[in-house]
N, C-alpha and C positions, 0 to 999 in steps of 0.2 A: 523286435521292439514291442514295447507293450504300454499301456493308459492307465494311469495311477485315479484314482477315484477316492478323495478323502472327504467326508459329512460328517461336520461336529454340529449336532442339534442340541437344542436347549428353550430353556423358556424364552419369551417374547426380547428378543434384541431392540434394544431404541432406535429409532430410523436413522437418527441423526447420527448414530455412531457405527454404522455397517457402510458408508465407504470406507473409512479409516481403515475398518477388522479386515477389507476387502484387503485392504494393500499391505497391513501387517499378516494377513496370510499368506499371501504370496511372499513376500520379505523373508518371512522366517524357515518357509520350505526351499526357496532360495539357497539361501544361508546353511541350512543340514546339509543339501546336497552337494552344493558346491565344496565343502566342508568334506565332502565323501567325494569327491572326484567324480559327481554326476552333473552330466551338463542337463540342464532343464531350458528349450526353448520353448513351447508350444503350452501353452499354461492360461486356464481360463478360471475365473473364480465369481461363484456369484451367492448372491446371498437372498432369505427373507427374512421376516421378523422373527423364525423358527430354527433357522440351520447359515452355517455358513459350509460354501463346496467348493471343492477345489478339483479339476481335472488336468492331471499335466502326461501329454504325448507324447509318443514316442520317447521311451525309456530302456534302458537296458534290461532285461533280467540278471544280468551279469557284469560285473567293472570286471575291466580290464585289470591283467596284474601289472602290478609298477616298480620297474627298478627305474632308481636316481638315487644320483650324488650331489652332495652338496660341501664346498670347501669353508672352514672352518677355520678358527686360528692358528699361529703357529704355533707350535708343541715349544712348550716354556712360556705361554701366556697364564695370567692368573685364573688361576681357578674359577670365578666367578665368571668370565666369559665362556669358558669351555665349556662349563656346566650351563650358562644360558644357551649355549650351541646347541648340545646335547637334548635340553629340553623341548627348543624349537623343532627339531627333527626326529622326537620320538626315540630316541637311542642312547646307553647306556654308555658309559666312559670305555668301558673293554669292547665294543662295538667299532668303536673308532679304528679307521685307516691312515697311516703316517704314510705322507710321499712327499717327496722333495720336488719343492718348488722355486725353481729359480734360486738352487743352491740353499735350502731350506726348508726343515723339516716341517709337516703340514697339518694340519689334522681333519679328514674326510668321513663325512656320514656315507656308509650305504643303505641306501632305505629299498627293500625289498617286503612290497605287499604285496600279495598273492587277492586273484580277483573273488570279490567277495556278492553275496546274491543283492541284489537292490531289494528284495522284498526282506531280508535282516536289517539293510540301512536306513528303511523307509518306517521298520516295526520299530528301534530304537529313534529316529526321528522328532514321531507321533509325540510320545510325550512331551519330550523337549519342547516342541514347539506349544504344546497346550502350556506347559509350565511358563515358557519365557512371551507369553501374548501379552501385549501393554491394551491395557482399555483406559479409555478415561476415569469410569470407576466400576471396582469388579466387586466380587463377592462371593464369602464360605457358602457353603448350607451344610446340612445334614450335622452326623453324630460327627463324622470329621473333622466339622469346620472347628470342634474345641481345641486342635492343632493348626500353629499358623505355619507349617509345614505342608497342611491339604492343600488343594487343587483352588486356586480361584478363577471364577470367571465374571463375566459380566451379568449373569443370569445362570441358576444351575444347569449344569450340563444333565443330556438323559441319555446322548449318542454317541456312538463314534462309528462311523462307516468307514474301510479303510480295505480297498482290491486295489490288486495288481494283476493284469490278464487276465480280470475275474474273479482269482482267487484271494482270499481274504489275508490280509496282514496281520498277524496277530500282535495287538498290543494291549495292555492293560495300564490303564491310569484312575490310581485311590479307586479300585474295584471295579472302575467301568472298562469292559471290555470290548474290543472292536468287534465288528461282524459285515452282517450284509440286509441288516434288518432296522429299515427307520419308518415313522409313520407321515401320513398322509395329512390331507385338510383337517381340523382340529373337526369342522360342523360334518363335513360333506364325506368325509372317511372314517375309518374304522377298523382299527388293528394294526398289525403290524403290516409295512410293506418291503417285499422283499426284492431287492436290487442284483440284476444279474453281472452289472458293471456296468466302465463308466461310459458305453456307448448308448444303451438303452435309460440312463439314470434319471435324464431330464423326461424322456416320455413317460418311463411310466408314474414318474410323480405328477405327471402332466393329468394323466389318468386315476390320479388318487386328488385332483383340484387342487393342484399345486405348481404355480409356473415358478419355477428356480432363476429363469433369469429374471434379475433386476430391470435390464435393460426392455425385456419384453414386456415387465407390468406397465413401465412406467408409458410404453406407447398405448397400451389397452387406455391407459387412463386420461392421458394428451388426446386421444382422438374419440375417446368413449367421449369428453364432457364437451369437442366442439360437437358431435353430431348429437347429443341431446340437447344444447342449447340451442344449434341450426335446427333441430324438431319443432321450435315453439318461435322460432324464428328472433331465436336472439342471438347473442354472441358472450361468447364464456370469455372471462378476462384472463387471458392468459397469465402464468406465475408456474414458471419452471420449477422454481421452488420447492412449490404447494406438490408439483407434480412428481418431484423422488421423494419427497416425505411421506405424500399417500403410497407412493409405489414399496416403501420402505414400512405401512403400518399392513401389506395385505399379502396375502401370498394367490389370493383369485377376486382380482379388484372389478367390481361393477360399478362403475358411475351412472347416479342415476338425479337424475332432475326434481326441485321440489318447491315448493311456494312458500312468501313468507306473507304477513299480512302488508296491506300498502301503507297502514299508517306509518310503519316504522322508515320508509321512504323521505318522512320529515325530518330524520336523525342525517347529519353531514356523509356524502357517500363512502368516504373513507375510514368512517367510524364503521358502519355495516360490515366493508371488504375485510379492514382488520379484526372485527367480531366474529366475523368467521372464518377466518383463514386463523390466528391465532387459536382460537378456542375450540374451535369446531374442526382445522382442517379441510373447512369448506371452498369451494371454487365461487365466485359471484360473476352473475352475468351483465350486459348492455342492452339498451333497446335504443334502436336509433328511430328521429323521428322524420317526419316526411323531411323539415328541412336540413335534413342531416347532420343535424346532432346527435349525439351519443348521452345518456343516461342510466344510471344504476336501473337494473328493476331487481322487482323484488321474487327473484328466483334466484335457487340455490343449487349447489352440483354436490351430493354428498357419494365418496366412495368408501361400497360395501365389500366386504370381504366374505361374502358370502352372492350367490345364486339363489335370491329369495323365491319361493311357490309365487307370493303376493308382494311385490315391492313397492306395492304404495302402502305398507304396513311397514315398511323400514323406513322411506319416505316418511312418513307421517310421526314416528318416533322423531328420527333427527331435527326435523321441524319445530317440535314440541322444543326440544332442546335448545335449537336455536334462537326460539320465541324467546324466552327468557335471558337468554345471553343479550338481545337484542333492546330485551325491557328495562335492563341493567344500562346497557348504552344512552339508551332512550332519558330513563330518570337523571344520569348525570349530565345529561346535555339540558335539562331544562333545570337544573337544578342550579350548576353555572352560569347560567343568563337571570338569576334574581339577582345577582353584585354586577356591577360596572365593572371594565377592567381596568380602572384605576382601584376602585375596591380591592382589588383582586391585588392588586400592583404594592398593596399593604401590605402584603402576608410576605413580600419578598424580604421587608426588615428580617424575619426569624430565619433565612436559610443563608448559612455561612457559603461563601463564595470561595474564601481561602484566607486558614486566620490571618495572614499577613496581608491580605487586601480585602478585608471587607466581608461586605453583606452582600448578596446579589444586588439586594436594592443599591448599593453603592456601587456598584457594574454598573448597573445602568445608568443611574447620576451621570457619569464618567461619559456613558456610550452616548447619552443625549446632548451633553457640549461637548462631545467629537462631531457626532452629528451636525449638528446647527453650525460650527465652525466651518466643515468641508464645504454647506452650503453658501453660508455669508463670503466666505472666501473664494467664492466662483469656480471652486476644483470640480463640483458636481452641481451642478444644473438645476439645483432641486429648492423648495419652497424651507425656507429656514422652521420657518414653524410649523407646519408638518414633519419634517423630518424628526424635531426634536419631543414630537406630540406624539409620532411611533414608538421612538424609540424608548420614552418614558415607560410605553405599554408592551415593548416587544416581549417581557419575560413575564408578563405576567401570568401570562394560562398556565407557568408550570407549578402552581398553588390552584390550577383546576383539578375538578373533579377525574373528570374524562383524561387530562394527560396522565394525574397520578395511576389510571390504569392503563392505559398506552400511551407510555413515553416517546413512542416514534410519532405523537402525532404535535408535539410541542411545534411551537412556531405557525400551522396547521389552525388550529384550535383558535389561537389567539385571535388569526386573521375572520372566522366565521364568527364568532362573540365580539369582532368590532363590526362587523359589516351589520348584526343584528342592534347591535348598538346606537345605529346612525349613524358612524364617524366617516369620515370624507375616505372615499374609495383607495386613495394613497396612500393613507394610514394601516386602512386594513389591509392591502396588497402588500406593505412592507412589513405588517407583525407577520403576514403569513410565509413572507420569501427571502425573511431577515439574515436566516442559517443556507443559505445556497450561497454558493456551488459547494454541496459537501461532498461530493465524489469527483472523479475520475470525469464522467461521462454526465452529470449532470446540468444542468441550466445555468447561464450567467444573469443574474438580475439586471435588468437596462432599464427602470423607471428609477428617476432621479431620486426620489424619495428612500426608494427600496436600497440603491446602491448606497446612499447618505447609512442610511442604519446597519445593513449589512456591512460598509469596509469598515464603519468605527466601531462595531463590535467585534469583527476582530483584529483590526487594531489593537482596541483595547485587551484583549486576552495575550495577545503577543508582548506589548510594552512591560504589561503587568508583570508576568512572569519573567521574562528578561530582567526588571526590574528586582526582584526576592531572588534572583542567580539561581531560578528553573527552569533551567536550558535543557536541549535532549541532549544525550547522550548515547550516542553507539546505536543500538536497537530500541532502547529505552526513550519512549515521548509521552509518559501519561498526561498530559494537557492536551495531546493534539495539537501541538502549536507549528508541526508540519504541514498537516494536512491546513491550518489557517494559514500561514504565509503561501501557500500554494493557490489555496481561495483570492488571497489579496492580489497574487498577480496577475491571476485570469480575470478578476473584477477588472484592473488596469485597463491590461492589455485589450480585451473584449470591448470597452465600454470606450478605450481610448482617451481616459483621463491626464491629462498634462499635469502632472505635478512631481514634485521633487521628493521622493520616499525619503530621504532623511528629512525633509519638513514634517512630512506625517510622523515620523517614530518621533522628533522633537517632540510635538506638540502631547501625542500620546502618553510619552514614558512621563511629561509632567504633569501629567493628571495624574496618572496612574501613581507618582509617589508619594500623593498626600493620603490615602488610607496607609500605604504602608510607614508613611513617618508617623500617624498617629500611632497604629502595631506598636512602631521601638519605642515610643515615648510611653507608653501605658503598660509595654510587658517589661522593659530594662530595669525601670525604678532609678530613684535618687542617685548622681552620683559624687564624684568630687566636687566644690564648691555649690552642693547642690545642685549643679547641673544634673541635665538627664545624662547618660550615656551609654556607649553601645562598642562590644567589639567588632572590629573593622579587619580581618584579618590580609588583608590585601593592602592597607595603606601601612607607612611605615610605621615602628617603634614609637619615634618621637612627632610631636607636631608644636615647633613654636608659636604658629600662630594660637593656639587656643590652649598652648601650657600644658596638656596631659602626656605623660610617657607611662605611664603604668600599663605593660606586655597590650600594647595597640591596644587601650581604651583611650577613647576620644571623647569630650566632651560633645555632646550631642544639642545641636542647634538646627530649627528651620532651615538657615540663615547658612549651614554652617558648607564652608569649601568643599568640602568631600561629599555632600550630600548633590552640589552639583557634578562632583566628578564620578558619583553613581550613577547618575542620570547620564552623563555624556559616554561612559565606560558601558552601558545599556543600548545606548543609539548605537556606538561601535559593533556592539557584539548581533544586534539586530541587523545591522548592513551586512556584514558577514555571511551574516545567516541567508538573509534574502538572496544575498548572488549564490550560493552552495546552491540552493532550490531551483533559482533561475537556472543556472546551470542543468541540474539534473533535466527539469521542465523542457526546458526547448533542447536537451540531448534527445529526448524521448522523442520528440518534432522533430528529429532531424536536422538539428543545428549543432557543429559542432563547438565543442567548448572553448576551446582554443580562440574561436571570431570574439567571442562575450569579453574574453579577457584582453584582444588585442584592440578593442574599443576600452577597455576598463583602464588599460595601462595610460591613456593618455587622460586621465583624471577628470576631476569634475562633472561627470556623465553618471547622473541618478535620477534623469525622463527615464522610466523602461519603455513609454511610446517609443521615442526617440532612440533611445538603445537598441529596441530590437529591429526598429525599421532601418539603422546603422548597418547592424550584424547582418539582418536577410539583406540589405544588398550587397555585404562586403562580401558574403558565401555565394552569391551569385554571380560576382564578376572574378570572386579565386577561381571558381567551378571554367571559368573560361580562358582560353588557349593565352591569351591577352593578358590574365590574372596571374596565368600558373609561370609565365614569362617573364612579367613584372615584379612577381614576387621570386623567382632565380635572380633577378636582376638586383633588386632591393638586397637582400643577401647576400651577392656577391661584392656590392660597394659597401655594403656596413662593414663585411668583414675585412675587405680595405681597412677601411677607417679607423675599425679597431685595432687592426694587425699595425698601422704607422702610429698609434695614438696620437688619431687628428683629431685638433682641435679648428675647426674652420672658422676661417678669419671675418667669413662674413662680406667677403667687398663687392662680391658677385663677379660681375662680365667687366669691371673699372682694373681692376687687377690685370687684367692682359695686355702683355708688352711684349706679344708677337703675334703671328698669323695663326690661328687656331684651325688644326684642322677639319675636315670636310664633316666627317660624324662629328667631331667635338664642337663644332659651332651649330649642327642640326640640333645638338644635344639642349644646346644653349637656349636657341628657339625655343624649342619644346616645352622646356621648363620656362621661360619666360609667359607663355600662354599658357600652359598648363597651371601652374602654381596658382595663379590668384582666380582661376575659374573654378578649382577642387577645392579653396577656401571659401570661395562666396556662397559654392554651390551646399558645403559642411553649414554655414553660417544661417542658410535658407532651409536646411533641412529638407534639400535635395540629393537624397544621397545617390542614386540612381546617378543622376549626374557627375556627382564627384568622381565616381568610378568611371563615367567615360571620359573623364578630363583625365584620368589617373592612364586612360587605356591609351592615349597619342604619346606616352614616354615609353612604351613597348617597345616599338622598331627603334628609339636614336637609342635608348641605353643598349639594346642588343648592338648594334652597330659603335655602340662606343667601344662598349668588350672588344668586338669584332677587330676594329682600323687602329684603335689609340692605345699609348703605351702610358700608365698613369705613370708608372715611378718613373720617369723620366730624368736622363742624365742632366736635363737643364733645370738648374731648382725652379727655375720662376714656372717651367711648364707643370712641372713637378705639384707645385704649391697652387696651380690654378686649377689643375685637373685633382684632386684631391676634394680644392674647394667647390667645385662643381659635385663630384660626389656627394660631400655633404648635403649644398643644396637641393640633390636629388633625392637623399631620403628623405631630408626634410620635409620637401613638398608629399613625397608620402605618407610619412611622419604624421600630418597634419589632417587625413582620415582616418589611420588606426594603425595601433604599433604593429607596424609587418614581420617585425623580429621572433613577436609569440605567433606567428601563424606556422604553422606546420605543411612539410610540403617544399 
């Protein structure tokens, strides 16, 4: 067995794009080998901004020779299968074996290869895989590249290292040929360095100031920049990030510490960390104070790719660098604070929102009497006129200065130019926390104010689109209107808002139509009777009420019927939407989907409070010996019911005109206590309880199974015990439909 050692060098690879290469290198030597009947387990690949390498273990020198058959059509199939036979398995039509198969002539490959060296499969390979490498973007060079037939890569190649047990693979690709000879540190080496294979490859590029693994810079540089900012006794802000993209610009990374001036500690701290992390690749540190708070200081971590003589002469360069990066930050943050942000809140007229809904400044019109509504209407707890006094200003910073250069600081921005402004601390806390929860793992806003602006702007982005029928589809969401419904229900859910989601899309989706009925009425133009009009291609042909049949052109009115049946056909397709999510949402928590729907099924249930504290306790008493009973039981009388097509009569226990027996009159009990305690307990939005009122009909329905015969030869027992079943699911029935529970 023997250690494959492949080194394609080249000029400076982008950090950002050498994990990809990492995994499309492995992929595609993968794929030759496999392709060549080499098993490849033991396979390491790493990269710097100079080389990608690949070492893969234990290898053959030798494949094994292979004889196999393979059965084929039968002899008198068309041609065109045979010959795809024949192709699939390498072999010529006169190649072929006939044997009968189950009284029928056959047609059989025998494929006989004889074992061939791994250092030929490995040298025809190489190219391949250099040719078939996906980069995000590649590129010619040289006299070559006047052929769009040459070699592209991501940056020119200059290497190709390529042993096997040492000894070299010979391949050639557009004149570059393999060997055993790559170079060292760009600053700190010199010449050629020559590799014995691939056990010694990493040391001695180790030895030429070159650490090969990735994995090994990027710890030099995680712990290089705490123990220089624990030196001066601060704390490096950690960003994994920042940490494989340095690791990704160096091939011998030193981190080294550096000062910046303190005025620029007046610029907001999040401006600084992204000024140098964006521009610079810089790390930014903390200083905490006696009473243990934490604050930016104004030290920097910059990592060199070099072992400086003097490294407060690299220090001191980068610094310079960053001064100015920082003087740029500095003039647009005071440059922004000469306008108000209502000022500011003007410039939103000019930027289109979406031609069919507006200006952004009409986004927020919309989001500001969403807002002020949630709060007049007591869904959210919040001061009407501040909510509506935020939300006027929530968009305005993205006509600052400072956001037009970091976009990620939008919403950010807004809230330190209101706080500098004087405006009441709820204002500024909600322009600055208006876009959360925008991830996964982020914050749910819980000040009244902030939740007010935050659910009706996205609200409004959901109704809107819903509204102009831009819905997602498949993998396709360019609006983010998943990731905002998913916002809206952790806002709910988190904050515990009592309200009816079809109230919210109502109100929403009718703001939201009056920019877009302005859109149809200004872009359609004149129509029949001078009316405006528009095609509708979802309503029918004809419409008597307003006289138009011309191929579904409607006359177009405010006023007009289909304009509300877009709007309520919007709310539809919104509810929709929200339980698919809810769904996914609490699948990921650990609810299963089936509980959502077997509360869904009995209607009118759009609290999500109330839904899901339904659902967590109906999952918690299924989950019990008592639940999983209850519910055999519930499914064994439905399908009674259904198997007789009963329709119960309804009379209860007055229908009995004999002696019921011992379980069937327990039965009777039970449901007579049980039934109206699991409705009162539904009605109090005590669900917890419902489920135990639900839990005393476990042992009689087992016992009814058990002692009682329903069909019974006497109709009237027959007819009672039937109608008790029904009553039984009923009372069931009456927490959540047990039919969609699974189990």
């Amino acid at each position: 067995m023997a250690d494959f050692l492949l080194e394609l060098r080249s000029e400076e690879i982008p950090a950002r794009m050498q994990k990809g290469a990492r995994a499309e290198l492995e992929k595609l030597l993968r794929r030759e080998m496999d392709a060549a009947g080499v098993s490849v387990s033991d396979l390491t690949v790493w990269s710097t901004p100079r080389r990608l390498a690949l070492i893969a273990g234990g290898l053959p020198l030798e494949t094994d020779a292979v004889h196999d058959e393979a059965k084929g059509p039968p002899v008198g199939a068309p041609d065109q299968a045979v010959d795809g036979f024949c192709r699939k398995n390498g072999v010529s039509r006169d190649q072929l074996e006939v044997r009968e198969v189950k009284g029928r002539e056959t047609y059989f490959a025998v494929i006989e290869r004889p074992g061939q060296a791994v250092a030929d499969l490995l040298a025809a390979a190489i190219p391949v895989i250099i040719r078939d490498f996906s980069w995000p973007k590649s590129m010619r060079w040289g006299d070559a590249s006047i052929s769009s037939e040459s070699t592209k890569w991501v940056r020119p190649l200059s290497g190709i290292i390529a042993l096997l047990d040492g000894e070299v693979v010979p391949c050639v690709t557009d004149g570059l040929a393999s060997g055993r000879d790559t170079m060292g540190h760009r600053f700190h080496s010199t010449g050629p360095i020559t590799i014995a294979g691939a056990d010694d490859y990493a040391e001695t590029l180790r030895a030429a100031s070159v650490l090969v693994d990735h994995e090994e810079r990027a710890g030099i540089i995680r712990e290089g920049a705490r123990k220089a900012a624990k030196a001066v006794g601060l704390t490096v802000v950690e960003d994994e990030g920042l940490v494989v993209e340095n690791a990704g610009l160096t091939e011998w990374p030193v981190p080294l510490l550096g000062r910046f001036e303190d005025d620029f500690l007046d610029v907001p701290p999040e401006t600084i960390q992204l000024t140098a992390r964006v521009n610079q690749k810089y790390f930014v540190c903390e200083q905490r104070a006696p009473d243990g708070t934490t604050s930016l200081a104004n030290a920097f971590i910059c990592t060199a790719n070099i072992a400086a003589d003097d490294p407060a002469v690299v220090v001191d360069g980068n610094r310079k660098v960053l001064a100015a990066r920082l003087a740029d930050a500095r003039f647009f943050w005071e440059l922004d604070q000469k306008k108000t942000l209502a000022e500011h809140a003007k410039g939103l007229e000019r930027i289109t929102f979406h031609e069919k809904l507006g200006t952004v400044a009409d986004k927020v019109d919309r989001v500001a009497k969403l807002a002020r509504w949630l709060c007049e209407e007591g869904i959210v707890k919040g001061d009407p006129d501040l909510a509506e006094q935020a939300a006027r200003l929530c968009k305005a910073d993205l006509v600052t200065e400072m956001v037009g250069e970091f976009p990620e600081l939008q919403g950010l921005m807004g809230g330190y130019y209101a706080a500098k402004e004087g405006l009441p601390v709820e204002v500024s806390n909600a322009i600055r926390d208006h876009y959360k929860p925008v991830g996964q793992g982020d914050d749910v806003p819980t000040a009244p104010v902030t939740v007010a602006v935050s659910l009706a702007d996205k609200l409004d982005t959901l109704a809107s689109f819903f509204v102009i029928d831009e819905k997602p589809t498949g993998s396709k969401d360019p609006f983010a209107l998943r990731r905002a419904v998913i916002a809206v229900l952790r806002q709910i859910e988190d904050t515990d808002l009592r309200v009816r989601w079809s109230a919210l899309f109502e109100i929403a989706t009718e703001k939201t139509y009056q920019p877009y009925l302005a859109y149809l009425l200004t872009s359609i133009g004149p129509g029949a009777d001078g009316l405006e009009v528009y095609r509708w291609p979802e309503f029918p042909d004809q419409d008597e009420e307003y006289g138009v049949t011309a191929d579904v052109v409607f006359a177009f009115r405010s006023d007009a019927k289909f304009v509300s049946d877009a709007i309520a056909r919007a709310n539809v397709d919104l509810a929709v939407f929200l339980i698919d999510r809810l769904k996914v949402q609490q699948r990921e928590a650990g609810v299963r989907h089936y509980l959502i729907d077997a509360v869904f099924a009995l209607g009118g249930e759009d609290d999500l409070v109330r839904l899901l504290a339904r659902v967590k306790a109906l999952q918690s008493f299924i989950e019990t010996d008592n639940g999983k009973n209850l519910l055999a039981g519930y499914k064994r009388a439905a399908n009674i019911l259904k198997k007789e097509e009963w329709t119960a009569s309804d009379q209860g226990d007055a229908s009995l005109n004999y002696v019921p027996e011992n379980a069937e009159q327990a039965l009777i009990d039970a449901l007579a206590a049980a039934a109206p305690k699991a409705a009162s307990a539904v009605t109090e939005e005590r669900f917890e309880d419902a489920m135990a009122a639900l839990a005393t009909l476990r042992a009689p329905i087992d016992a009814f199974f058990e002692d009682v015969t329903v069909n019974d030869s006497d109709p009237a027992k027959r007819e009672a015990r039937l109608n008790l079943l029904a009553r039984f699911t009923k009372a069931v029935g009456n927490v959540a439909d047990f039919s969609r529970i699974e189990g």
